[in-house]
C-alpha positions in Angstrom: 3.2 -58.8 16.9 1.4 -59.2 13.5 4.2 -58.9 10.2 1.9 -55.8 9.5 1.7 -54.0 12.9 5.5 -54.5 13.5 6.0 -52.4 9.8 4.0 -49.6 11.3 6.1 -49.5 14.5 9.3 -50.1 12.4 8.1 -47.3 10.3 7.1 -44.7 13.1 3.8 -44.8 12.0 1.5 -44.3 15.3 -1.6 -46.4 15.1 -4.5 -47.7 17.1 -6.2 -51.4 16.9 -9.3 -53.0 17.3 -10.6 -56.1 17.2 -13.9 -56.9 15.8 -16.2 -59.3 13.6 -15.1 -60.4 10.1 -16.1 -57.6 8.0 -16.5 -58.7 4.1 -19.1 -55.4 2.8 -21.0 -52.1 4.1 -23.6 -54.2 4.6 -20.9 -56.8 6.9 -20.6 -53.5 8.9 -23.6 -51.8 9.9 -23.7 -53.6 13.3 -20.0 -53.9 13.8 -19.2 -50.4 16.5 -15.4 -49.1 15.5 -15.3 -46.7 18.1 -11.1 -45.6 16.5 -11.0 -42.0 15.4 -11.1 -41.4 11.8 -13.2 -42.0 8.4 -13.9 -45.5 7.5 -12.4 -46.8 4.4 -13.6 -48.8 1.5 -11.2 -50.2 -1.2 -11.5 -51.1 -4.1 -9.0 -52.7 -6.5 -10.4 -52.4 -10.7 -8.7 -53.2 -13.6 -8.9 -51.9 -17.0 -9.2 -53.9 -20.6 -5.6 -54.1 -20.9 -4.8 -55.4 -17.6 -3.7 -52.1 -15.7 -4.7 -52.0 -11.9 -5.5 -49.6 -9.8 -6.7 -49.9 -5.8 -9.1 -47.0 -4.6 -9.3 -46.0 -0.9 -12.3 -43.7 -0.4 -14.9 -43.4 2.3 -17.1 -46.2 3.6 -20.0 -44.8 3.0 -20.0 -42.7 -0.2 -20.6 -44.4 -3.7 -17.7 -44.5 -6.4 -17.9 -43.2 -9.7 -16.0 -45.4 -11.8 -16.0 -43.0 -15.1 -14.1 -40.7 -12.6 -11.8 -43.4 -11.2 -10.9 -44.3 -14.7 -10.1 -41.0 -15.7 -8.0 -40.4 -12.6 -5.8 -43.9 -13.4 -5.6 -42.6 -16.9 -7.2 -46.2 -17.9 -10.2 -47.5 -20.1 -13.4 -48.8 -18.5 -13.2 -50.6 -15.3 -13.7 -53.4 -13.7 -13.7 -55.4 -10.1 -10.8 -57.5 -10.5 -11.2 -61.3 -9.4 -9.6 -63.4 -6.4 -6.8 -65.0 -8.5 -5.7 -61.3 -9.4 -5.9 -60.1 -5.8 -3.8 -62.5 -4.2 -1.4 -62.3 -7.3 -0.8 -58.2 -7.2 -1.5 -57.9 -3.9 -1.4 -61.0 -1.8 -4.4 -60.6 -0.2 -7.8 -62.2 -0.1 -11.8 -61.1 -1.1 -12.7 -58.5 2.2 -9.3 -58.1 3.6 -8.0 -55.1 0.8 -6.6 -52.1 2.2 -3.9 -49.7 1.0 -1.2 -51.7 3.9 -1.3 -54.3 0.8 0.5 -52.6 -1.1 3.8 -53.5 0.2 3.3 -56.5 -1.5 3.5 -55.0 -4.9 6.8 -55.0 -4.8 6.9 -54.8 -8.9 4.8 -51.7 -8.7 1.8 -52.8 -11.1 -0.4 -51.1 -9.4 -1.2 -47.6 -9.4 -2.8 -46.0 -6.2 -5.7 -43.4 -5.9 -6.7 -42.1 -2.9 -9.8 -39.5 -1.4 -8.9 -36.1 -1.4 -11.0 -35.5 1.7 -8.8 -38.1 3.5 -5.9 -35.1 3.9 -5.6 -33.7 7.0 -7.6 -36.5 9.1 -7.1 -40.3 9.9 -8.5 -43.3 8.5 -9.6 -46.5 9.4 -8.6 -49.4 8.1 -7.8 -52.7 7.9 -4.4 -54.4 8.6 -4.4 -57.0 6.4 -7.4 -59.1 7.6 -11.0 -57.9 8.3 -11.1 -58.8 11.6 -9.4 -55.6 13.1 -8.9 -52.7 12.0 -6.0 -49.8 12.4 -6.9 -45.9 12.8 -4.0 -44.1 11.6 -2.9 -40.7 10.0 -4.0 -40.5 6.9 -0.3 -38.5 6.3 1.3 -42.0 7.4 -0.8 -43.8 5.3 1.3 -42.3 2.0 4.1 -41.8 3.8 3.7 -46.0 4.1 2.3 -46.3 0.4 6.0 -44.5 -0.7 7.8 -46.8 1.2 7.1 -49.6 -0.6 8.1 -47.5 -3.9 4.4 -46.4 -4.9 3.5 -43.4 -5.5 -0.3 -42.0 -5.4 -3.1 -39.2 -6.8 -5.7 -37.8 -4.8 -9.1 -36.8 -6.4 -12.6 -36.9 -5.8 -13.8 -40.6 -6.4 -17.4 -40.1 -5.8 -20.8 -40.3 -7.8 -22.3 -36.8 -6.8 -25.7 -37.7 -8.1 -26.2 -40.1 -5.3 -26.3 -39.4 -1.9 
């Protein structure tokens, strides 16, 4: 069993896997069929002018507002942080983010915002690599995110102007 899938089980935390297609985008996605319960997640890891990070989980196919992101870290402007910063803070590579990389954070740099609509349902995503990807309670989710010594704010991430 995969390092990350074994966590989950160690953990108690009930999930289901599928297999699919390397997903990189939304657009990577449009003709791959998850047929797992739950709301497909997007993330997004940003940085601010003085090097404070932040990784975003919010729905697939909403857009973010990054004024409202910033506001919610507490941080200046944002930005998309680069390869070289990813696989330093979070050991993980371009398409494969998810919030399951946070365990390896283990300094806790980086702060953690998730959807407020995601309470109450389960999400879907990806377990480390975007070639499969894990529907599990979103309730385990941050149960998993404290685990690992984080903690996390929920807010609404989205641009409302845009549909």
């Amino acid at each position: 069993m995969e390092p990350i899938l074994q966590t989950l089980t160690d953990l108690n935390i009930p999930f289901e896997l599928q297999e699919h297609k390397a997903i990189f985008s939304e657009k990577d996605s449009e003709d791959v069929v998850i047929t797992l319960p739950g709301v497909d997640v997007k993330n997004l890891f940003v940085k601010d002018k003085h090097n404070n990070y932040g990784l975003v989980s919010m729905n697939l196919h909403k857009r973010a507002d990054l004024k409202k992101i910033a506001a919610e870290f507490g941080y200046d402007r944002l930005s998309f942080c680069n390869p070289d910063e990813l696989m330093q803070y979070l050991a993980i590579t371009p398409g494969s983010v998810t919030p399951l990389c946070i365990q390896a954070d283990v300094n806790c740099k980086v702060k953690v915002l998730f959807d407020q609509t995601f309470v109450g349902r389960k999400v879907i995503v990806h377990p480390l690599r975007n070639t499969a990807s894990v529907s599990l309670e979103f309730s385990d989710l941050c149960r998993f995110v404290e685990h690992f010594g984080h903690t996390f704010k929920l807010a609404d991430v989205y641009n409302n102007l845009l549909k």
